[in-house]
Phi, psi and omega in degrees: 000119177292336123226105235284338173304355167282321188306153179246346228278154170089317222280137180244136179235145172255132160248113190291165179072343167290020188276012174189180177050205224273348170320270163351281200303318188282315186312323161316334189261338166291318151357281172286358161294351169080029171257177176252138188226140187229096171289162190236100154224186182278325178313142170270331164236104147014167147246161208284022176246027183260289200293315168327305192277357176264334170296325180274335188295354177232355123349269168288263233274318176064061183194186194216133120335146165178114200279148176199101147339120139183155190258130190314323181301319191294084178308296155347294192285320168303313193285004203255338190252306186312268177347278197309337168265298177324305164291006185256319192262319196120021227179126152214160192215002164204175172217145170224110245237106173239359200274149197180166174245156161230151153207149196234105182224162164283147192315288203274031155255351187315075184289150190300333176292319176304280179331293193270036162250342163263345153276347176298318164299302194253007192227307175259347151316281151355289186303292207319305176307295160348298210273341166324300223283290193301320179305320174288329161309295170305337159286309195251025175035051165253012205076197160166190177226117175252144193243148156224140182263116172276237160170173196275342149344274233295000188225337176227177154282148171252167200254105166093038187213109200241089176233104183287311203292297171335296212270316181280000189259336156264005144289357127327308179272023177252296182313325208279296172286358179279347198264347193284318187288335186269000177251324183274358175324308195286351167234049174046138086226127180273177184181097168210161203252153160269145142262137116314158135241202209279134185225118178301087175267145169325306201290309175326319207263323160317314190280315183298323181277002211232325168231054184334331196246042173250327164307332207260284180306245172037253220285020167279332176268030144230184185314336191244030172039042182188167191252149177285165176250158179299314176313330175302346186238004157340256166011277179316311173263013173290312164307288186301338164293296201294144173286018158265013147236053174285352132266023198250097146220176171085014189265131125253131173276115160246158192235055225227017210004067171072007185306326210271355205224350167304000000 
C-alpha cells in the first residue's frame, strides 16, 4: 500500500447506524481499508444494499460485515455486543457513532417527549455508545479512534429548515467530543466528529417530494452550488480511523461545501 497510514487491516471497527445509508457507505469504505467492520443498528433487518456489501467485503476485501440489532438508548444491551466483539478479537480500535434521529417541527409546537427522544437519541445515544467503545479501548490498552457523526446543524441554524431540537442536539455532539477527547487523550483514544452538510439520501428524497423547492433552494446555499451524496464522506472516515490522522483529536471536520463559511 502505498500509504500505508491508511491501512485498516488487522483494525476491528464498529459502526452505529449503519445498516444503511450515510452509515453503510463510511462502514464501506472501512472496509475497502481492509478493517472488520460490526454494524449497529435499530433495524430488524439491514437494507439490502447492507448484505451487497458484506458479500464484497469477503470477496473483495478479504474482511467481514456483520450486522447486531440495538437501540442506542439500551445500555445494558449496547456494553453486552460491544463487549462481546471486542473479546472475540482482543482488541477494538475504532468507532463511528452514526445513529440519529431527525424531526422537523417548530419550536412553539414542540413537546417536551418529542425533545428528550432526540436527545436521548442523537445526544446520550451517542455518549453512551463512545463510552461503550472506550471502556474496551482501555481494557486492552491499544488505544483507538472515535467519529461521532455531527452536522454542519451544530454550528449554524439553517435557513428554512425548522428543527430546533435536531440542530441543538448536534452541537451536543460537537461539544460531547472535544470534552470526551480531553479526558481519553491519556489512553491514546482519539475523539473527533464529521458535520455534513445535505446529503442527498433515501430519507432525503423523500423529503423532496413533500418539498419540491428544497431541491432547488438547497444547493444555493453553499459554495459549490449542489448538494452531497454519502460517498463524499467516505474519506473522512477513513482518515480519521487510520493513523493518518494520529494527532487529530477534540476536531471537527466539517464538510458542508462551505455553507457554514459565507
Amino acid at each position: 500500500m502505498s500509504l500505508p497510514e491508511f491501512s485498516l487491516v488487522d483494525k476491528v471497527v464498529l459502526v452505529s447506524g449503519g445498516a444503511r445509508g450515510l452509515g453503510l457507505t463510511q462502514a464501506e469504505a472501512l472496509l475497502e481499508a481492509r478493517a472488520t467492520v460490526y454494524a449497529l443498528d435499530i433495524l430488524n433487518e439491514p437494507s439490502s444494499e447492507f448484505h451487497t456489501v458484506a458479500e464484497r467485503a469477503q470477496k473483495e476485501w478479504n474482511t467481514s460485515l456483520q450486522y447486531h440489532r440495538v437501540d442506542v438508548r439500551d445500555v445494558p444491551g449496547l456494553n453486552k455486543i460491544v463487549g462481546e466483539i471486542a473479546e472475540k478479537h482482543g482488541r477494538l480500535d475504532g468507532l463511528i457513532a452514526a445513529a440519529g434521529i431527525q424531526q422537523e417541527t417548530p419550536a412553539l409546537e414542540y413537546t417536551a417527549e418529542d425533545a428528550n427522544r432526540m436527545f436521548e437519541v442523537n445526544i446520550t445515544g451517542v455518549f453512551m455508545t463512545a463510552q461503550a467503545v472506550a471502556k474496551q479501548m482501555v481494557k486492552f490498552g491499544k488505544g483507538g479512534s472515535i467519529v461521532l457523526i455531527a452536522s454542519m446543524s451544530g454550528t449554524i441554524a439553517n435557513r428554512g429548515l425548522i428543527c430546533p431540537a435536531y440542530n441543538a442536539s448536534k452541537a451536543g455532539v460537537i461539544q460531547l467530543a472535544r470534552n470526551l477527547a480531553s479526558e481519553w487523550g491519556q489512553y491514546n483514544i482519539r475523539v473527533n466528529t464529521i458535520s455534513p452538510g445535505y446529503i442527498v439520501t433515501n430519507m432525503v428524497e423523500e423529503l423532496f417530494k413533500k418539498f419540491p423547492e428544497r431541491r432547488e433552494e438547497w444547493p444555493k446555499h453553499n459554495m459549490l452550488g449542489r448538494l452531497s451524496a454519502p460517498r463524499e464522506y467516505r474519506g473522512a472516515a477513513v482518515f480519521l480511523i487510520s493513523e493518518a490522522s494520529s494527532f487529530m483529536t477534540g476536531s471537527d471536520l466539517r464538510i458542508d461545501g462551505g455553507h457554514a463559511a459565507w
